[in-house]
N, C-alpha and C positions, 0 to 999 in steps of 0.2 A: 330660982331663975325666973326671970319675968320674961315672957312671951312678948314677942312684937308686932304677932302676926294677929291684924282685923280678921282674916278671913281664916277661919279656924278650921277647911275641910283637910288640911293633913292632919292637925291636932286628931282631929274624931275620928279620922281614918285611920288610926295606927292601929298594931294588932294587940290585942290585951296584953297589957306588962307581963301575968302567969307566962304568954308564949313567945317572948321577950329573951337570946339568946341574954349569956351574964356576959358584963363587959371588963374589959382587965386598963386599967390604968397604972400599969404596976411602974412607970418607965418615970422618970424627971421631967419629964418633956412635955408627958401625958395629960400632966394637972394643968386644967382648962380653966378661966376663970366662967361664972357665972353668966355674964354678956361678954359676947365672941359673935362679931360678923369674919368670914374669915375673907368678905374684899378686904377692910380693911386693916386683917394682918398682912395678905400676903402686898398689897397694893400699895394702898395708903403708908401704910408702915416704913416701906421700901423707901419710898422716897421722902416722907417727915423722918420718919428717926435711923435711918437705915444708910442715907446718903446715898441710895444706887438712883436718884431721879431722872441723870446726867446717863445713866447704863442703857444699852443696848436691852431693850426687853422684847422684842416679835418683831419679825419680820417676813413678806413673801406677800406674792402679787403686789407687787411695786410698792408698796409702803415697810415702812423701816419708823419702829417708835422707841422711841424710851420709853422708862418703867413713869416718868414724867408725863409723856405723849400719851402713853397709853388710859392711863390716870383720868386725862383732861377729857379723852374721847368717850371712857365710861361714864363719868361724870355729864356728858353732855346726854347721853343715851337715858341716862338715868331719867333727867330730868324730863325729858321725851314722854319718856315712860309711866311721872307721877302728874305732870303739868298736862301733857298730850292724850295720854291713852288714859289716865283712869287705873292704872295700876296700885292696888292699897295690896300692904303687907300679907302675905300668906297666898296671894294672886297668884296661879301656877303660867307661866309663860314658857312657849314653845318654840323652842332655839332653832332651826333649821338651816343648813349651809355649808360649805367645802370647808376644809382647814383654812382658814384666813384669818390674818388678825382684826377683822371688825367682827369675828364670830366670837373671838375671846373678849372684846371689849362689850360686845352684848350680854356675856357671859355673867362678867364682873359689874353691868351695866344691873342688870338684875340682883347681884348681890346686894350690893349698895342698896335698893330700892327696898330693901326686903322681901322679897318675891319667893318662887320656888321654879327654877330652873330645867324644865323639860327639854334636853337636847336629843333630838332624833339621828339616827342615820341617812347620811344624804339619798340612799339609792330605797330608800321606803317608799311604798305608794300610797295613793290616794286613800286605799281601804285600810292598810296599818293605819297611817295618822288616824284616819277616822276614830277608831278601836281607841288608841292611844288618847286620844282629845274626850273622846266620853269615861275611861276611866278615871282620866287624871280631873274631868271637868277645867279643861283648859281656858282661860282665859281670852290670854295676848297672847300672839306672834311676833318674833322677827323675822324674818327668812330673806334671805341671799335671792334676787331675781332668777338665779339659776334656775333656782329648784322652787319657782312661784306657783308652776301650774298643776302640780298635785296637790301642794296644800290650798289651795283655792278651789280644788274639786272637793276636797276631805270640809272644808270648811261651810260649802254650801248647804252640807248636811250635819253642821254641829250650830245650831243656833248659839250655845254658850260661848264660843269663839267670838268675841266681840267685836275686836280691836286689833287691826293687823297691819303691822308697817314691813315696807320691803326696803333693802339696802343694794347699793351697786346696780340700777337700773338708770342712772343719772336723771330721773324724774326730777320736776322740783319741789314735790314732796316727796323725796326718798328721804329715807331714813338720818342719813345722811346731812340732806339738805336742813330738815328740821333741827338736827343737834348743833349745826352750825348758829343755828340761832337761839341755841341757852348758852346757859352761862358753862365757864367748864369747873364751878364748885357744884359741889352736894355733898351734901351731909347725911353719910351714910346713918341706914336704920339699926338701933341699937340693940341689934336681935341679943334673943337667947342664945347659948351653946346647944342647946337641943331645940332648936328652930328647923325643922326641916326647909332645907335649903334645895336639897336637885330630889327630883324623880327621874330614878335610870332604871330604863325597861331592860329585862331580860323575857326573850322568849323560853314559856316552859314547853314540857313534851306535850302539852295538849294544843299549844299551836297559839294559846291565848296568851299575850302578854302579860307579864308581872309589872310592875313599879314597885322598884325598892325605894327605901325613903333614904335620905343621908341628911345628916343635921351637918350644922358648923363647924362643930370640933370633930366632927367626922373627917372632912376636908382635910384639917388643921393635922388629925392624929396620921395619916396617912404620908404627910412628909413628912411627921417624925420618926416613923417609924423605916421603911425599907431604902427609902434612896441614902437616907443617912446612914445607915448600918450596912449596906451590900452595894449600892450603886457607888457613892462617896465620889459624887462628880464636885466639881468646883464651878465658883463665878465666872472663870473667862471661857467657860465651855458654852456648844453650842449645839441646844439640843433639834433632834429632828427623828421625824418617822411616818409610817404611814397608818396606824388606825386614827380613825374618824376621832372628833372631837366628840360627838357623840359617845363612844366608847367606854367606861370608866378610864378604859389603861391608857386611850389617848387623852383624857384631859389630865389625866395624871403625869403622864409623862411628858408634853409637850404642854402643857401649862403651868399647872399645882408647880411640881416638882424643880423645871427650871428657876420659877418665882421666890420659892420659899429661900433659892439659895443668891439669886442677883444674876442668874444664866441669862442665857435669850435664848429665845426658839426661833426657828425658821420652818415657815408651814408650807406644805403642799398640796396644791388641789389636788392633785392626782398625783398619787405615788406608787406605781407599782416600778420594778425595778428597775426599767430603764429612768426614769425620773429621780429615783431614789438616787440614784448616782451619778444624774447631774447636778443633783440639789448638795450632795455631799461635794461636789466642787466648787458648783458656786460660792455657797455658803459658810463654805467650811465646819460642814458638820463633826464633828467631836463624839456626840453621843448617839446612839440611833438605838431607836426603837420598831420592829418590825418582826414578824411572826418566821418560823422555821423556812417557809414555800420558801419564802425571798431569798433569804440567806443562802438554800441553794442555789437559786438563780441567779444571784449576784457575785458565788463565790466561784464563778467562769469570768469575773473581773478582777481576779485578786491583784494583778501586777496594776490596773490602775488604782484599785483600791490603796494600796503601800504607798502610791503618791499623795493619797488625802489628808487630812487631818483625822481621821476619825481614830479613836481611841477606847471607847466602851459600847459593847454592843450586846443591845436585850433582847432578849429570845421571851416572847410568852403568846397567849393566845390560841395555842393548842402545844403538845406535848413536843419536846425538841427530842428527835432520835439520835441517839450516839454519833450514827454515819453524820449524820449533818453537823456535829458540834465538831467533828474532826475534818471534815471537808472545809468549815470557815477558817481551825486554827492552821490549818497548811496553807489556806491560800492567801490567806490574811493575816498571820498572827496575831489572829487577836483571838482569846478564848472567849466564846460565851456564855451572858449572866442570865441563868434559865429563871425563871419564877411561874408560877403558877397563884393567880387571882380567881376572884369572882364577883358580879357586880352586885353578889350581895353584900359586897365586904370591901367594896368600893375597888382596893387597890392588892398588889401581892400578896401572897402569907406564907407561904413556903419560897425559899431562895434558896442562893450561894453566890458568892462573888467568885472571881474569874482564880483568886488562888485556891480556894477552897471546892473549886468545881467537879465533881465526878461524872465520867459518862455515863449517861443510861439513867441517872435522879436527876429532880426537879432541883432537890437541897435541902436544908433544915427549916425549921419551924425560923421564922426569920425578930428579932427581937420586938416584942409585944404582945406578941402570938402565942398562942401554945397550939400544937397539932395531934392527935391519935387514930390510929386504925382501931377501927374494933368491927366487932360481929354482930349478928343480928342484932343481938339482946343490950348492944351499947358495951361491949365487955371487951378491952383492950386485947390485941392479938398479940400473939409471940414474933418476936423477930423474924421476917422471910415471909409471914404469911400475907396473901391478900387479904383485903377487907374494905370497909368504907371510911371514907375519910372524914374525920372532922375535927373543926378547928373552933378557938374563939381568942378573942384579944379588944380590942380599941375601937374597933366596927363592927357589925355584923348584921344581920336577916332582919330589915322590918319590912314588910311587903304590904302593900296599899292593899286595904278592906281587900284580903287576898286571903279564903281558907286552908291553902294552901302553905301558908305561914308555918301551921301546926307539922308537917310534915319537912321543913328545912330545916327547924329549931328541934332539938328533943333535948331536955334534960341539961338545958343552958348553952348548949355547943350546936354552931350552925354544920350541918351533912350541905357538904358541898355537893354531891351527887357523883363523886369520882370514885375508883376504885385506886386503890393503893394499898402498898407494901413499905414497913419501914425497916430498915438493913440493922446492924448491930451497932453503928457508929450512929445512928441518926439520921439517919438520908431517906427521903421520902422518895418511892420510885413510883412511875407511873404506871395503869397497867389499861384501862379503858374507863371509858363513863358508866352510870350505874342506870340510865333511864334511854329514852330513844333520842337524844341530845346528839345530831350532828356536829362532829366539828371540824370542815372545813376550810380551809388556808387561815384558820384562826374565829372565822366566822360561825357563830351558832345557829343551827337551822333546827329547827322544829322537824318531824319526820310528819306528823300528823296536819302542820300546815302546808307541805309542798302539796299531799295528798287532797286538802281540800281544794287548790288550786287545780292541782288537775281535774279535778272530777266537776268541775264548773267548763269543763270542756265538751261539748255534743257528742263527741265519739268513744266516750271514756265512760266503762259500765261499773268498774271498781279497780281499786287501784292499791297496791298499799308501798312505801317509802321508806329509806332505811339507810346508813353508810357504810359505805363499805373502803377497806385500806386503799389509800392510793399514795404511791412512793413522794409524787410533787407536794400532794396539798394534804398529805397526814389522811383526810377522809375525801371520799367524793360521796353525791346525793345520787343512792342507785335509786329508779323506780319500777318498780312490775306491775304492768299496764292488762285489763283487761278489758276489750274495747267489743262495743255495740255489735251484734247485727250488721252487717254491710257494710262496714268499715272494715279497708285495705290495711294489716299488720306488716308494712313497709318503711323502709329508709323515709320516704317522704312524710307519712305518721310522725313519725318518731321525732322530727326535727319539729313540725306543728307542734307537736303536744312540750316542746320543750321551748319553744318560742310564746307559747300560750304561758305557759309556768310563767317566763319572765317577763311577760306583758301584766299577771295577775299580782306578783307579789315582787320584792325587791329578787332582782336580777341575778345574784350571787346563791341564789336557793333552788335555782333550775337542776333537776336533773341531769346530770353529767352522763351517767349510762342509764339504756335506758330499752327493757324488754320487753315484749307482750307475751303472757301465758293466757292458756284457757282458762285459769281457776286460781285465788289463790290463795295459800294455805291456813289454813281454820283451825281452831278448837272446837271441840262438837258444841258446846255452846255458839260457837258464829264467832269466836274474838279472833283478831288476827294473829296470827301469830310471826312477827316482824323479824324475829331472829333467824327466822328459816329463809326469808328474799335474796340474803347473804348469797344462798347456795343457789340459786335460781340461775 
């Protein structure tokens, strides 16, 4: 394989091959050739040898493109990108913005270029990006006028940040404005298959971001691998949902995945459930993707939902509980398709499709994959028993100049960090996470980051963070406060120190309940001990 990347800091920054999970290309599909950009499989392709140029490919906030249109507007971004900014190959650029389609053509605007695609969550701040831009050493930006004014704070203090265009601000250098004035060719870069192409951050339990690396046929092996064997949507379908593009699971499923097959998506800046189900009317959604919360709150619409079009609907992002898989199929008929991901692995790896679906499991090791519980010492468990789960296949664990590496991978197989059981038939059940990993309404919270926000608080002496069940959103962020000297342990506190949280870090990581003790509970060493906050 020939590299095409000038700027070699992901090349260097990978983790040693020894801590390198092994990878299984066992499938037909799977065999990559040498150079692979995967724009232009999923893009370019489509419309030179594929004939969908004329297809319906994205749509939402007033623009509606073909996989043609869409094509022409990456192409001009591109060029933006090598002509305007100074972007050479291996350049990490930092995507930021609502679901929109000029956020996917930035996307693929990037691929083309040969770049390495940093897509953030819209509701991160100032101090994330920051974090985010120094480990990745960010380059370029593009970013949605929306969400300008945090990374323009994050950016004051990253001098390596160069180069920053904003789009949708009607400026007459927006982003926009400039692409209007290239051409709409380019001639995509003839990356390698192991060109690292996205860095997608996962928060770990210490609060410090990861960057996992995905190369080209990483992209590429992940629509071969679950939408085709367990989703098994078609071209006239019309995918939609509500995780961020950001996400792994939302560019996978409201991007990658609709592409690979000739679908179209329809994106929503804001999707919680009331939206979600005007959008499945406008639109005519088909396929949807959205975490368990919603599905409960959405399925008090089941008699409008039976009027929609909607047809296949994916559950992932935290654990789907029984009650909720039977509450969608009464109100809805439609059963749902659980899976469980990780963004070290880019996209699914345990499923089941809607015949094969059981209450209370996630599903089988889904084709590519192989999955095992086993024990301490890496030793497969008996049927029924818990244990830790791990998997490997077509993707998996490479985490940026990350020591942590060593502890995701052991003995070729990536430990997801979940706890599981597998039944006698095959069926992987879910039972909790294995580290201080919040997971609420699908969302990952660090426990050790809410913590460092609060205690940047004046009235906050120590604090420790923790989740605990909650019926709506699977988990909530409980916290146990203990506060200064002179400071009132009151309703009015408690709303401050949770208003602060969401002032200091992205807003969905706030403390939900939220205590004050005099002391709180130790190991005689001084370590916290977070399991006992639970009982507080």
């Amino acid at each position: 394989m020939t590299t095409a990347h000038i700027d070699r800091f992901a090349a260097e920054h990978l983790p040693p091959r020894e801590q390198w999970p092994e990878f299984l290309f066992e499938l037909p599909e799977l065999q990559f050739p040498a150079q692979l950009n995967c724009a232009t499989e999923l893009l370019d392709k489509a419309v030179d040898e594929r004939g969908w140029g004329g297809r319906l490919c994205v749509q939402g906030g007033g623009i509606r493109w073909t996989y043609r249109e869409l094509r022409e507007q990456a192409n001009r971004i591109a060029n933006v990108l090598v002509e305007d900014m100074g972007l050479q190959p291996g350049n990490r650029v930092l995507l930021r913005g609502p679901n929109h389609p000029m956020a996917v053509a930035c996307w693929f605007a990037v691929m083309k270029a040969g770049g390495i695609a940093v897509a953030t969550m819209p509701l991160l701040r100032a101090k994330e990006l920051k974090t985010m831009i120094e480990i990745a050493q960010i380059s370029h930006a593009l970013c949605d006028a929306a969400l300008e004014a945090d990374l323009r704070e994050a950016a004051a203090a990253c001098p390596q940040l160069r180069s920053v265009a904003i789009y949708r601000n009607g400026a007459p250098d927006s982003l926009e404005a400039r692409a209007t004035a290239k051409a709409p060719e380019f001639r995509n870069v003839d990356t390698a298959a192991d060109d690292t192409c996205i860095l997608a951050f996962t928060s770990g339990t210490t609060g410090v971001p990861k960057a996992t690396m995905h190369f080209h046929r990483d992209v590429m092996a992940i629509c071969a691998c679950w939408p085709r064997h367990v989703l098994k949507a078609s071209a006239d379908d019309v995918f939609m949902g509500s995780p961020p593009l950001g996400f792994t699971f939302g560019l996978g499923g409201l991007v990658l995945f609709p592409m690979s097959i000739g679908a179209s998506s329809a994106l929503l800046e804001k999707a919680a459930p009331p939206q979600l189900l005007e959008g499945l009317q406008q639109y005519g959604g088909t396929v949807l993707f959205t975490a368990p919360t919603n599905y409960r709150v959405l399925a008090q619409q089941g008699e409008v939902i039976w009027q929609t079009s909607l047809r296949r609907c994916v559950s992932a992002g935290e654990a789907l509980p029984a009650a909720t898989r039977a509450l969608w199929r009464e109100a809805t008929g439609i059963e749902l398709i659980d899976g469980i991901g990780a963004t070290e692995l880019l996209h699914i790896f345990i499923s089941a499709d809607e015949a094969s679906a059981r209450a209370g499991a996630t599903g089988k090791a889904i084709p590519g994959y192989r999955a095992e519980v086993v024990d301490e010492q890496g030793r497969p468990l008996p049927v029924g028993e818990v244990g830790k789960l791990r998997v490997k296949g077509p993707t998996g664990c490479r985490y940026l100049n990350d020591a942590r590496q060593a502890s995701y991978v052991k003995d070729g197989w990536n430990y997801t960090g979940d706890a599981y059981s597998m039944d006698a038939d095959g069926y992987f059940h879910y039972h909790a996470r294995t580290d201080d990993m919040i997971i609420s309404a699908g969302y990952n919270i660090a426990a050790p980051e809410v913590e460092e926000a609060l205690m940047t608080h004046p009235a906050v002496a120590e604090c420790g963070a923790t989740g605990v069940a909650d019926e709506e959103r699977g988990q909530i962020v409980k916290a146990c406060v203990v506060l200064k000297p002179g400071y009132q342990a009151d309703a009015a506190m408690a709303t401050a120190l949770q208003e602060h949280v969401k002032a200091s870090i992205a807003p969905y990581k706030y403390p939900r309940a939220l205590v004050f003790v005099d002391q709180l509970p130790r190991t005689q060493t001084g370590k916290l001990q977070r399991f006992r906050l639970k009982d507080i």
